[in-house]
Backbone as CSV, one residue per row, in Angstrom:
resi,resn,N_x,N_y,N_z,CA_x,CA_y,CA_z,C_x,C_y,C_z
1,UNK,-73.300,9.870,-17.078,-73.862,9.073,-16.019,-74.093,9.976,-14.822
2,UNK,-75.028,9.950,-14.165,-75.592,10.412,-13.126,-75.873,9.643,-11.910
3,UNK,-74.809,9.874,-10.763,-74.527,9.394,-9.216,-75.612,10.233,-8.072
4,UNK,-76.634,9.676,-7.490,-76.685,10.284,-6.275,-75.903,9.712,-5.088
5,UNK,-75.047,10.822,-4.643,-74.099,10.218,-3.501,-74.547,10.992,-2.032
6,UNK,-76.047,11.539,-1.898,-76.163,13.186,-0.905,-76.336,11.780,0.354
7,UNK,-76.223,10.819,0.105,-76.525,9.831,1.224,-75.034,9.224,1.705
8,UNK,-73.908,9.623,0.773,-72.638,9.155,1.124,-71.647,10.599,1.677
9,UNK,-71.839,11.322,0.962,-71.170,12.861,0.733,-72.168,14.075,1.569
10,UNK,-71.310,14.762,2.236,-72.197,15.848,2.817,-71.699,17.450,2.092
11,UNK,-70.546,16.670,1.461,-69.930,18.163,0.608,-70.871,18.390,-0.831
12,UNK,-71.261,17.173,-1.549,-72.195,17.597,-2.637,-73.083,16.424,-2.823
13,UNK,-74.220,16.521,-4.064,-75.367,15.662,-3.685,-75.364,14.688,-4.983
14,UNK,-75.119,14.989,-6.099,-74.883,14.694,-7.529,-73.664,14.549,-8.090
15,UNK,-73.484,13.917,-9.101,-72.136,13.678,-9.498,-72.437,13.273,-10.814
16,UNK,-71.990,14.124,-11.648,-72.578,13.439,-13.485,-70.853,13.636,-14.026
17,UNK,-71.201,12.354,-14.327,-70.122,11.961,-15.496,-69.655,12.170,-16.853
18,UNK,-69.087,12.395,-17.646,-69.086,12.776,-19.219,-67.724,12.145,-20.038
19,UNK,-67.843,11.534,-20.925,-66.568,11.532,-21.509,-66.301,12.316,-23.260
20,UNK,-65.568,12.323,-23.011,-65.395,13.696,-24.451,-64.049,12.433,-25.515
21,UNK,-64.002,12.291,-26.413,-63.113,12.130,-27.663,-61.627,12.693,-28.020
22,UNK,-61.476,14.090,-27.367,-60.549,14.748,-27.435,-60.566,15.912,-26.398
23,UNK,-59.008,15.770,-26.112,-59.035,17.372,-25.396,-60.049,18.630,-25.661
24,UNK,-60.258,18.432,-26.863,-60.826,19.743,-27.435,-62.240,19.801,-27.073
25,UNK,-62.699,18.470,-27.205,-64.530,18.457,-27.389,-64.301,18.503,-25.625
26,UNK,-62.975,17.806,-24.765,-63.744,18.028,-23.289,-63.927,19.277,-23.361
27,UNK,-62.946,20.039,-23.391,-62.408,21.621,-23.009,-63.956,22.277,-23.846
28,UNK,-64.482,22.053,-25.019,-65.669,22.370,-25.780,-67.129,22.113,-24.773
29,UNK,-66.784,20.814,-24.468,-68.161,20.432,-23.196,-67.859,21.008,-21.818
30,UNK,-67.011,21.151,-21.309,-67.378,22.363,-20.397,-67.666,23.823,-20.474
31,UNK,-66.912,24.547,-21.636,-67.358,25.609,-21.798,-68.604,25.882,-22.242
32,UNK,-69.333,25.209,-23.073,-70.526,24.804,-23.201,-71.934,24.285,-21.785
33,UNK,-71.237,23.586,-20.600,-72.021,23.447,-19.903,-72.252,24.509,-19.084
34,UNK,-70.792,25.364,-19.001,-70.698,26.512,-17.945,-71.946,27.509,-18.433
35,UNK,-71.536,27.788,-19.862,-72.479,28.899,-20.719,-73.910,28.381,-20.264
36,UNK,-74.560,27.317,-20.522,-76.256,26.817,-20.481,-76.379,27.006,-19.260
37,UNK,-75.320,26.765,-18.202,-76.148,26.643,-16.849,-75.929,27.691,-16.202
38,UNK,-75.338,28.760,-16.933,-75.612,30.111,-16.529,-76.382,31.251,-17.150
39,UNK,-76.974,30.247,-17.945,-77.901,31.393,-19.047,-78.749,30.742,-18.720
40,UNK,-79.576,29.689,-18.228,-80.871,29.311,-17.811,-81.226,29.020,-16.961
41,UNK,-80.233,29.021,-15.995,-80.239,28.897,-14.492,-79.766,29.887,-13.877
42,UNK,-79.192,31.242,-13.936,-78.159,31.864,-13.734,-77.496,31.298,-12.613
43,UNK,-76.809,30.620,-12.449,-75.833,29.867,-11.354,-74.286,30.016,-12.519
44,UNK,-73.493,30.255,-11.947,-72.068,30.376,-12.005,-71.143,29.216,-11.021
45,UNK,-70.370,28.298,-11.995,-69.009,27.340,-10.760,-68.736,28.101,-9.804
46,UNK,-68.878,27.251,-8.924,-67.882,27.854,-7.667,-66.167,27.665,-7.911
47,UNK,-65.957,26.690,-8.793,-65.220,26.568,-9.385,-64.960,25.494,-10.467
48,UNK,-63.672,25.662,-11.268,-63.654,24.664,-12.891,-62.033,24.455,-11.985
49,UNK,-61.323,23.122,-12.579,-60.314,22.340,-12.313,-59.957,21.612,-13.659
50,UNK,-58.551,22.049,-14.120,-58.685,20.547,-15.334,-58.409,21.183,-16.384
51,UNK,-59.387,22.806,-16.517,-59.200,23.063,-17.983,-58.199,23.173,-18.586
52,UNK,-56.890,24.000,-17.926,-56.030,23.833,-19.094,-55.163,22.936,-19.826
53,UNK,-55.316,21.662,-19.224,-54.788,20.312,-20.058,-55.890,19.810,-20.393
54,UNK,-57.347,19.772,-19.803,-58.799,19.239,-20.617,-58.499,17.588,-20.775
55,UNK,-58.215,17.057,-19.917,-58.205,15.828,-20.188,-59.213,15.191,-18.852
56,UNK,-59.281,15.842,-17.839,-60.343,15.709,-16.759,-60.425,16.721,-16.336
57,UNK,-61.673,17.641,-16.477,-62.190,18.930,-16.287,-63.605,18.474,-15.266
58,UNK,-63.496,19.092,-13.676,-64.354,19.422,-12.668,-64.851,20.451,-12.848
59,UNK,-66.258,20.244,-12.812,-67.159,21.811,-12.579,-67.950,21.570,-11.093
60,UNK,-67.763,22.709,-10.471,-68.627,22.664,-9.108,-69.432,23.523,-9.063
61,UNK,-70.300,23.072,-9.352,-71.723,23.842,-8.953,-72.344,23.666,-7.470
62,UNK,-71.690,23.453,-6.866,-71.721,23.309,-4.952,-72.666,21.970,-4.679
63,UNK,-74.011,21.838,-4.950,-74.444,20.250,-4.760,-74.459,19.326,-5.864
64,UNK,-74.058,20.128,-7.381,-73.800,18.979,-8.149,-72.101,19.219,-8.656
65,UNK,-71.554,18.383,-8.954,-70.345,18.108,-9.510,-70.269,17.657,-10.255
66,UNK,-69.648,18.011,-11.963,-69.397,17.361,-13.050,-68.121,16.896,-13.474
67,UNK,-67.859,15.956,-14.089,-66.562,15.347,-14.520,-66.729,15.049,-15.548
68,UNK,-65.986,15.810,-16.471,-65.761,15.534,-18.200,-64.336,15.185,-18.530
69,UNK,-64.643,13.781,-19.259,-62.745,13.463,-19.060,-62.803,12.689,-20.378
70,UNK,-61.490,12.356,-21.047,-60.843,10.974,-21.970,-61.546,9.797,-21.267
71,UNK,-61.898,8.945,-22.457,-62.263,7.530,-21.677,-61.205,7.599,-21.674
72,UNK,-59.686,7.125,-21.877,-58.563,6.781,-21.169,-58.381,6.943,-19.323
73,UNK,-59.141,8.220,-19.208,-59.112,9.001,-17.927,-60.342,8.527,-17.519
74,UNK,-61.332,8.218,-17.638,-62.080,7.743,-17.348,-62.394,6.296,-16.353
75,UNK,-61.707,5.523,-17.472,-61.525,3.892,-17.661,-60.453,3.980,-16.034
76,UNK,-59.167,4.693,-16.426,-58.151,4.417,-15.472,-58.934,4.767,-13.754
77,UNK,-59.535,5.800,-13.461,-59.769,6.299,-12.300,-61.446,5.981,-12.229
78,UNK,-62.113,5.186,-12.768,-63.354,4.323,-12.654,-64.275,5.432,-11.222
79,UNK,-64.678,6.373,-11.704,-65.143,7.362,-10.780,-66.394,6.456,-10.171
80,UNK,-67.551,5.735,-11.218,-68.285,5.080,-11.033,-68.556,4.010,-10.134
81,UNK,-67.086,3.048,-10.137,-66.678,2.115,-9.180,-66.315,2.909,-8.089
82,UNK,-65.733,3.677,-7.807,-65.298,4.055,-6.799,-66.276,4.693,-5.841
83,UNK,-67.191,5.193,-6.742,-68.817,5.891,-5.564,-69.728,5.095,-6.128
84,UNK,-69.485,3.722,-6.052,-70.595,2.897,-6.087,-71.489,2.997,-5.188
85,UNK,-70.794,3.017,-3.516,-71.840,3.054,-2.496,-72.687,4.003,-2.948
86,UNK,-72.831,5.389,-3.598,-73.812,5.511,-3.562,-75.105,5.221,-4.441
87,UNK,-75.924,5.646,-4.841,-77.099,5.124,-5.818,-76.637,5.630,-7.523
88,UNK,-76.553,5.118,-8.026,-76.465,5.614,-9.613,-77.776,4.871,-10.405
89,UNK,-78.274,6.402,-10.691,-79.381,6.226,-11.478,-78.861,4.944,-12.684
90,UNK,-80.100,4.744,-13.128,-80.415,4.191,-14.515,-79.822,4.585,-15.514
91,UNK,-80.278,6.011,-15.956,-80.610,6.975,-16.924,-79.086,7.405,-16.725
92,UNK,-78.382,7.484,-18.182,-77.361,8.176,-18.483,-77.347,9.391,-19.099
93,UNK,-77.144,10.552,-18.589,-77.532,11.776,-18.333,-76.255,12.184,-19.918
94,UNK,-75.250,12.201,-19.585,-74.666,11.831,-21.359,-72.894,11.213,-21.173
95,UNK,-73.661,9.870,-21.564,-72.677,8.710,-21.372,-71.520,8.747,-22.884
96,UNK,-71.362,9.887,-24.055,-70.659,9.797,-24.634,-70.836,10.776,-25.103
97,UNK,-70.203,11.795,-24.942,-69.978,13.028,-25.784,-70.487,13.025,-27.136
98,UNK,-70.185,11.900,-28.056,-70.089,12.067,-29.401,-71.895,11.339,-29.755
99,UNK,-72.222,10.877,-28.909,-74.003,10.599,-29.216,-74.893,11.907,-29.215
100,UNK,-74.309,12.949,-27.994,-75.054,13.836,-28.536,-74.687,15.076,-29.589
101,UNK,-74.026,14.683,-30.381,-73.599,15.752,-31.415,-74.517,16.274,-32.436
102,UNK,-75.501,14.642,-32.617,-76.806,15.389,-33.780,-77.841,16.064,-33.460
103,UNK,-77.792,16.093,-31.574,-78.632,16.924,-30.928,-78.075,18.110,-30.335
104,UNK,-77.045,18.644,-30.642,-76.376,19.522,-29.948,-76.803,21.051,-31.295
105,UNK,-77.386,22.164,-30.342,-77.228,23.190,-30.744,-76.044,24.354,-31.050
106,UNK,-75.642,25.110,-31.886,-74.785,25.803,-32.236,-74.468,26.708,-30.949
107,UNK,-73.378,26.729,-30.559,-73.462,28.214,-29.556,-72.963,29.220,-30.234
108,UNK,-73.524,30.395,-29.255,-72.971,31.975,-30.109,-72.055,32.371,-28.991
């Protein structure tokens, strides 16, 4: 899920959501997002939070912010409800880890 909050927040502008199945696939979907968005964007986190328990893993990319977590972790801390004020798109940018698996490419 994808939040614009740049009308609530002056620290960042975006906020995408993710939930992963297991520790492993979070800890798998961030290392994975870090790799793409530095091989086709070259941009590097300003910083990652989370990884080594992987149960809610922050990536800061300075105006966007990602959160990959357990629906357990998810459900409990309702990130969505909580920055309602700001606008949340339509479009779920990837609302379940495990939908995009038949579209997911191999990494090297």
């Amino acid at each position: 899920m994808q939040l614009d909050v740049q009308s609530s927040s002056n620290i960042f502008d975006e906020m995408i959501i993710a939930t992963g199945s297991s520790t492993r696939q979070v800890k798998a979907a961030c290392r994975h997002v870090i790799n793409d968005v530095k091989t086709h964007g070259g941009i590097i986190p300003i910083g990652v939070e989370g990884e080594d328990v992987s149960e809610w893993v922050l990536i800061d990319f300075g105006d966007i912010v990602i959160h990959i977590m357990l629906q357990s972790i998810r459900e409990f801390y309702s990130l969505e409800r909580l920055w309602s004020f700001g606008d949340i798109c339509k479009k779920d940018i990837v609302p379940n880890i495990e939908e995009t698996k038949s579209s997911q490419h191999s990494c090297k």
